[in-house]
C-alpha positions as CSV (number, residue, x, y, z in Angstrom):
1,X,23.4,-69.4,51.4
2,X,19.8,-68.3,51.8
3,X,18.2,-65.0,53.0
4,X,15.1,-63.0,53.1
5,X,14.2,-59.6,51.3
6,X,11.4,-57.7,50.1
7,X,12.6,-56.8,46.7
8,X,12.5,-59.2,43.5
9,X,15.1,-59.3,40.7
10,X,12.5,-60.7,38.0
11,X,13.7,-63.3,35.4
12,X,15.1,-62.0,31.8
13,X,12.0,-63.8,30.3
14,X,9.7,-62.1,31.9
15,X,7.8,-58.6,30.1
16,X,10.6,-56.0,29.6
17,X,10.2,-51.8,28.8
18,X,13.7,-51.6,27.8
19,X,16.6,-52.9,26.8
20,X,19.6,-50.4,27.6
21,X,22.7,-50.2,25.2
22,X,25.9,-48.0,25.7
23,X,27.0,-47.0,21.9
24,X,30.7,-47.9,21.6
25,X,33.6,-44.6,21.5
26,X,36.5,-45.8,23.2
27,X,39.1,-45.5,20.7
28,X,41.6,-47.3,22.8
29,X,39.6,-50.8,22.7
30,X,37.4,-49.6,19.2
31,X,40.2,-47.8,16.6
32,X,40.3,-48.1,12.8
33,X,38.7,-50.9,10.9
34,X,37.1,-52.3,14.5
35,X,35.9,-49.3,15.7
36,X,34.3,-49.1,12.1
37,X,33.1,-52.4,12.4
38,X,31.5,-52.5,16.2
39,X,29.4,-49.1,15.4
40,X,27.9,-51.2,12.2
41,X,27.7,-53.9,14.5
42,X,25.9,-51.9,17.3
43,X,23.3,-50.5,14.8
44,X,22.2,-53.8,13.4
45,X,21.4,-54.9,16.9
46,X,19.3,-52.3,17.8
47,X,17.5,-52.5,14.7
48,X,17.2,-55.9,15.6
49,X,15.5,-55.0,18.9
50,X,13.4,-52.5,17.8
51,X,11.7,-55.1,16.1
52,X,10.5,-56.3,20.0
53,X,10.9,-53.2,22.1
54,X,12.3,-50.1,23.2
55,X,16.0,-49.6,23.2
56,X,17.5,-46.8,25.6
57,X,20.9,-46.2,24.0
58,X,23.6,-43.9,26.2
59,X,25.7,-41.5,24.2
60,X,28.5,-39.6,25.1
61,X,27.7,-36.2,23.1
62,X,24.6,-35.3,21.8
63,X,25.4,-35.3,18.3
64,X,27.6,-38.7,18.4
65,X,25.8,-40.6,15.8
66,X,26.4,-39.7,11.9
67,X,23.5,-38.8,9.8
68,X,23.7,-42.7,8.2
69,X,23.6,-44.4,11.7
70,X,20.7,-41.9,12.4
71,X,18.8,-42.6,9.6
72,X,18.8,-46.7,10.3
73,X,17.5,-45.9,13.6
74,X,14.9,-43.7,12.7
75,X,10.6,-45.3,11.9
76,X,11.6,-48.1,13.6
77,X,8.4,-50.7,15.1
78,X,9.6,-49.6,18.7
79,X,11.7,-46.4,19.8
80,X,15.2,-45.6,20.5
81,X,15.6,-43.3,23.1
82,X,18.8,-41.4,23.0
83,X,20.2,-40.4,26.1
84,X,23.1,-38.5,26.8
85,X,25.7,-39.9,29.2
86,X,29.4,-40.3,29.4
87,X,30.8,-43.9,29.8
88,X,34.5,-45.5,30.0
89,X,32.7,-48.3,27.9
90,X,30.0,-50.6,26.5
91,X,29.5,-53.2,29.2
92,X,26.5,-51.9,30.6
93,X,25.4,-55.1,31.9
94,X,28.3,-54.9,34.1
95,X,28.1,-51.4,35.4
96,X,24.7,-50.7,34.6
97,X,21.5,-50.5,37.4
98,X,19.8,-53.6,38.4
99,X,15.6,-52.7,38.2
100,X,14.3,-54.3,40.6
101,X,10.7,-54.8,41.8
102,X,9.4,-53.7,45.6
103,X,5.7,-54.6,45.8
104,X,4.5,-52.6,42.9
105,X,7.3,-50.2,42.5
106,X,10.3,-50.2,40.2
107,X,13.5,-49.7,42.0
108,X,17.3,-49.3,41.3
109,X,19.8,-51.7,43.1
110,X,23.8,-50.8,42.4
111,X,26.8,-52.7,42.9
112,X,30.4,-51.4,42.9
113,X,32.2,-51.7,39.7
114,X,35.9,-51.5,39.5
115,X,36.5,-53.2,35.7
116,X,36.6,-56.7,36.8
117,X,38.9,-55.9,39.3
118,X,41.0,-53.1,38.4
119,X,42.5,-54.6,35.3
120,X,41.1,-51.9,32.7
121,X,40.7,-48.6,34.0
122,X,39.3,-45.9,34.0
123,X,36.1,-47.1,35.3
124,X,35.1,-44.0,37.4
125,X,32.2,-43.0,35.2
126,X,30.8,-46.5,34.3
127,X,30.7,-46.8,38.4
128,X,28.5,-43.5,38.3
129,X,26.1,-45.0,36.1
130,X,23.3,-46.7,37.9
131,X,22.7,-43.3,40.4
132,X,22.7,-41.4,37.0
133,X,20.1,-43.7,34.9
134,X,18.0,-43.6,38.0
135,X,18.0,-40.0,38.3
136,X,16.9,-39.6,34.6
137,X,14.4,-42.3,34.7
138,X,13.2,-41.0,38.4
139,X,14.0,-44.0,39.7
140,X,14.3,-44.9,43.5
141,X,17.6,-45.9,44.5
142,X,16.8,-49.1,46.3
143,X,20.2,-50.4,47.9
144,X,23.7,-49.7,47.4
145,X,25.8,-53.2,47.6
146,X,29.3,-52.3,49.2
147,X,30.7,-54.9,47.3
148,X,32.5,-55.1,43.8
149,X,30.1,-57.1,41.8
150,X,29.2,-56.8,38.0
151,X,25.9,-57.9,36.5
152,X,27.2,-60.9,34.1
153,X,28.2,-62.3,37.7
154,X,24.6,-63.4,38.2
155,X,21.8,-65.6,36.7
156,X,18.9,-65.4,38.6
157,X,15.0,-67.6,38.1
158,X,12.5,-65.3,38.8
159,X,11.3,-67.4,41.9
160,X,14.2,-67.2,44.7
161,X,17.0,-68.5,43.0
162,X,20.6,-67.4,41.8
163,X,23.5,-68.6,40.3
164,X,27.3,-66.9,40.5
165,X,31.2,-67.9,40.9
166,X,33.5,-67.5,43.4
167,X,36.5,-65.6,41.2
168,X,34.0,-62.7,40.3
169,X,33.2,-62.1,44.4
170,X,36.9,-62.4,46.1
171,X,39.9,-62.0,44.7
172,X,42.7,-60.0,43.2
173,X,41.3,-56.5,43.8
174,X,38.0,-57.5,44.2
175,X,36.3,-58.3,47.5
176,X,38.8,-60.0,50.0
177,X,38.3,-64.0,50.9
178,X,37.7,-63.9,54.6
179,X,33.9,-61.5,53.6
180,X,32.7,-64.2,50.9
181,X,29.9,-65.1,53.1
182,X,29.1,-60.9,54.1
183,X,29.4,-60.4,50.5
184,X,26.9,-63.4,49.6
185,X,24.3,-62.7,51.8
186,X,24.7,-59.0,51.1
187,X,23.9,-59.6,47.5
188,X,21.1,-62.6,48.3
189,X,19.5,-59.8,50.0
190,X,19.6,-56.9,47.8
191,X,18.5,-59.3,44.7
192,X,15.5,-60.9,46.7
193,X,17.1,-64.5,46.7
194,X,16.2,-67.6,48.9
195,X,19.3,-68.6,48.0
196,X,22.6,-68.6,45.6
197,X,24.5,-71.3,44.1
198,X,28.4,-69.9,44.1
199,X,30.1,-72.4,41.6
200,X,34.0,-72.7,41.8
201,X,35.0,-71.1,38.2
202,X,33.8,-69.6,35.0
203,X,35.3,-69.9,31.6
204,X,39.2,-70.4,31.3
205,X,41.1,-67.2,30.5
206,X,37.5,-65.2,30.7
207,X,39.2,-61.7,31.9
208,X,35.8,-60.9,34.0
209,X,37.4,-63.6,36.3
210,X,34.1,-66.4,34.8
211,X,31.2,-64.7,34.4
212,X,27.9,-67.0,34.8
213,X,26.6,-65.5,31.6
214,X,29.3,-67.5,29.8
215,X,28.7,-70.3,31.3
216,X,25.2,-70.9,32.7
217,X,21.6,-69.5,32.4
218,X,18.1,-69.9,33.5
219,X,15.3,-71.0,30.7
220,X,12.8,-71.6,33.2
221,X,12.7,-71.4,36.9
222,X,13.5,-75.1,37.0
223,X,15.7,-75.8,33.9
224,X,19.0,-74.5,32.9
225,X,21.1,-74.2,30.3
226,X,24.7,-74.5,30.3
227,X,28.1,-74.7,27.9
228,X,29.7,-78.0,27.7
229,X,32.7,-79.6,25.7
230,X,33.3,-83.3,25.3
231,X,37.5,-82.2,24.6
232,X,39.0,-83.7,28.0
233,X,42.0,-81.7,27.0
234,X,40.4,-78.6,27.1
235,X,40.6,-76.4,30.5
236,X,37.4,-76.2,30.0
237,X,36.2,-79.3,30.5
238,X,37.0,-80.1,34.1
239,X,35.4,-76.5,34.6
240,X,32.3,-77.1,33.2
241,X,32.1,-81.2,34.0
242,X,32.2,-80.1,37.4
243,X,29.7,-77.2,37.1
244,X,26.7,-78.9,35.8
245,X,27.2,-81.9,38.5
246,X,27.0,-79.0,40.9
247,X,24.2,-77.4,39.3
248,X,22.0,-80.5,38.9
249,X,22.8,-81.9,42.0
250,X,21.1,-78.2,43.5
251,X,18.3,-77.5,41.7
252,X,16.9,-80.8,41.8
253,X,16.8,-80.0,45.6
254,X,14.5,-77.2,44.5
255,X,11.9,-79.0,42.0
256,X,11.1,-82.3,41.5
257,X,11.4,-81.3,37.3
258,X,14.4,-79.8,37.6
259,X,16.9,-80.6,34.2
260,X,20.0,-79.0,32.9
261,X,20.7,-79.0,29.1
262,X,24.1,-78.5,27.7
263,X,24.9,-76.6,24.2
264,X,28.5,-77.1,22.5
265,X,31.1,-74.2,22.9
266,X,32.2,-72.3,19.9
267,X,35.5,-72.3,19.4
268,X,37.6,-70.6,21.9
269,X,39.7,-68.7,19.5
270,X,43.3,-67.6,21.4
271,X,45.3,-64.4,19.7
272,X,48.7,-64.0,19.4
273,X,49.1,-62.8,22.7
274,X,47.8,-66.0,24.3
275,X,44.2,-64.1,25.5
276,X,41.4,-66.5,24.9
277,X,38.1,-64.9,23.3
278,X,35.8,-67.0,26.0
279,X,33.2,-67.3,23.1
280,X,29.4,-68.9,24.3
281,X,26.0,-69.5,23.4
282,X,24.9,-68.8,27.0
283,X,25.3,-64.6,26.1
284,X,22.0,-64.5,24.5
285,X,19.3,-61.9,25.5
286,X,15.4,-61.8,25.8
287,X,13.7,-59.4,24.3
288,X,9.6,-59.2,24.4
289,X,8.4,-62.5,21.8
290,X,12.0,-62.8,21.0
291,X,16.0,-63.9,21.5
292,X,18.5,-62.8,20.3
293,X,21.6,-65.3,20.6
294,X,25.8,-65.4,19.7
295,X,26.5,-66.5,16.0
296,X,31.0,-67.3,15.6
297,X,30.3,-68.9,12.0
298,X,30.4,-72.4,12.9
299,X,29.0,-75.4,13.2
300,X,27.5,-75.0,16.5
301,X,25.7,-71.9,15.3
302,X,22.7,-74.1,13.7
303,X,22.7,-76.4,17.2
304,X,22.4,-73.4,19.7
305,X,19.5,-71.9,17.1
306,X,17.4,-75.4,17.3
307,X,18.2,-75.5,20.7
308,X,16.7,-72.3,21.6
309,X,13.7,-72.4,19.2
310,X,13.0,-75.7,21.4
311,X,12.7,-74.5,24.1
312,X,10.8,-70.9,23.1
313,X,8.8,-72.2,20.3
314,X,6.5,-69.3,20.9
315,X,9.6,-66.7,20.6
316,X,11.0,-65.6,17.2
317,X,14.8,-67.0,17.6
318,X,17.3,-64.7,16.0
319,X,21.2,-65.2,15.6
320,X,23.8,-62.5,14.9
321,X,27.6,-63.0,13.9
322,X,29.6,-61.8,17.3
323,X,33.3,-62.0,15.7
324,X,33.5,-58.4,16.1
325,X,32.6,-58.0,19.7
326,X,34.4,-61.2,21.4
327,X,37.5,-59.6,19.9
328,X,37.1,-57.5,24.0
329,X,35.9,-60.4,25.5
330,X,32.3,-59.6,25.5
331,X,28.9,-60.5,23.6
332,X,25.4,-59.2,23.6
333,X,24.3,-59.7,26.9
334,X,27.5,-58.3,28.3
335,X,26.5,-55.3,26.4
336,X,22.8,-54.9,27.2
337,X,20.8,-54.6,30.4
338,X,17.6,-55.3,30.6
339,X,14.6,-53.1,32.3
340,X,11.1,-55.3,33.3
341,X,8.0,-53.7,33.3
């Protein structure tokens, strides 16, 4: 699918102002020991980002944060900006704005947001989000997508080119079947794309219906990244065996250089219930001279580190233990949106 538009969505490595966070209070998902444990969790990463850049961190009430968590934020290298806002939750990447670029202008795009399809409400505030961080920033309002669409749903290069899956645009409660090509080209043009590879599936049991940032991400505008397992008993691997054919098989129709590396999964951890935590190296952020990637205390760990470091040599490569926060199905790039200059 390929369209025209004159708005850019700019790659993740490219020079960012901001990364955005939503501090965790939902005591329904975030209660005793956990909730404990995510609000420790959630200050070591922004002292981790500080280290790079600005953070912009949404509160729910002005005085939310205790003295301690105050204090560890406080004389960092770069700011932290609090900003008072209510949320349902911490997925900003999902509900958050999209900053765009129009000629020389920073712009907002939003999407519609109805908690991966209406499986964890209430959502009603999340959905307000982008109109209100635009407001506070004084931020045009670019484009509203009529579409339910979250912002792990797509992986973008910088130079024309995006990635997605079909479960997270039609669906269950999401947008019906018959519009997949409306709601395609709506979004190719509202994110400045040439054109969008839509990939069958993301992750098994991956409750935002399969994500591309589990599964797949740019590293240059011609290379990608993706998760890989050699288990042929896994669900996994017909999943991803036939993603990366699919993905070579279209970018090398771009560039003549084109390559796609694979990193091992973690493992894919299931609870007593029978959910699968849809752990992944691929839910890494940038940050400016830096990433910030996934640790699950495994083997793999050290392989996605190298990996990266690799490829960024010129990028300080830092790895942080995400056992706490794949326990809701997310990681840090689920949780972060990032603002380009």
């Amino acid at each position: 699918m390929t369209t025209k538009s004159s708005v850019r969505y700019p790659a993740e490595w490219e020079k960012q102002s901001a990364t955005w966070l939503a501090f965790p209070h939902n005591k329904t998902n975030w209660y005793g020991e956990r909730g404990i444990n995510i609000r420790k969790f959630y200050v070591e990463l922004i002292r981790n980002i500080t280290e790079f850049q600005p953070v912009n961190l949404l509160l729910p009430a002005k005085n939310f944060l205790t003295d301690e968590e105050k204090a560890a934020l406080a004389n960092r290298p770069f700011p932290v900006n609090f900003i008072v806002i209510k949320t349902n939750d911490i997925w900003i990447r999902d509900y958050g704005p999209f900053f765009m670029k129009k000629g020389d202008k920073k712009v907002v795009t939003e999407t519609q947001f109805n908690a991966w399809g209406a499986k964890f409400p209430p959502w009603g505030l999340d959905n307000a989000i982008p109109q209100k961080i635009a407001e506070k920033q004084g931020l045009p309002l670019n484009e509203s997508v009529p579409f339910i669409f979250e912002g792990g749903a797509i992986e973008v290069n910088g130079d024309g080119l995006g990635i997605t899956t079909e479960d997270c645009l039609v669906g269950k409660n999401r947008n019906d079947e018959k519009d997949l090509k409306k709601v395609v080209k709506s979004l190719c043009k509202a994110f400045g794309l040439k054109e969008m590879l839509v990939l069958p599936h993301g992750l098994h049991g991956d409750h935002t219906d399969g994500h591309i940032d589990n599964v797949a991400r740019f590293v240059a505008k011609d290379r990608v990244v993706m998760c890989m397992t050699d288990n042929k008993r896994s669900p996994n691997y017909a999943i991803l065996t036939e993603a990366q054919q699919f993905i070579e098989s279209w970018l090398k129709e771009h560039y003549e250089t084109a390559k796609v590396d694979t990193l091992p999964l973690p493992p894919q951890r299931v609870l007593d219930d029978g959910q699968i935590l849809p752990a992944s190296y691929m839910n890494y952020i940038y940050v400016n001279g830096g990433l910030i990637f996934p640790k699950y205390k495994c083997p793999n760990d050290a392989k996605a580190k190298k990996y990266f470091e690799s490829v960024y040599p010129d990028r300080k490569v830092i790895g942080i233990d995400c056992r706490t926060v794949i326990e809701e199905g997310g990681s840090l790039h689920c949780m972060s949106k990032h603002e380009n200059e």
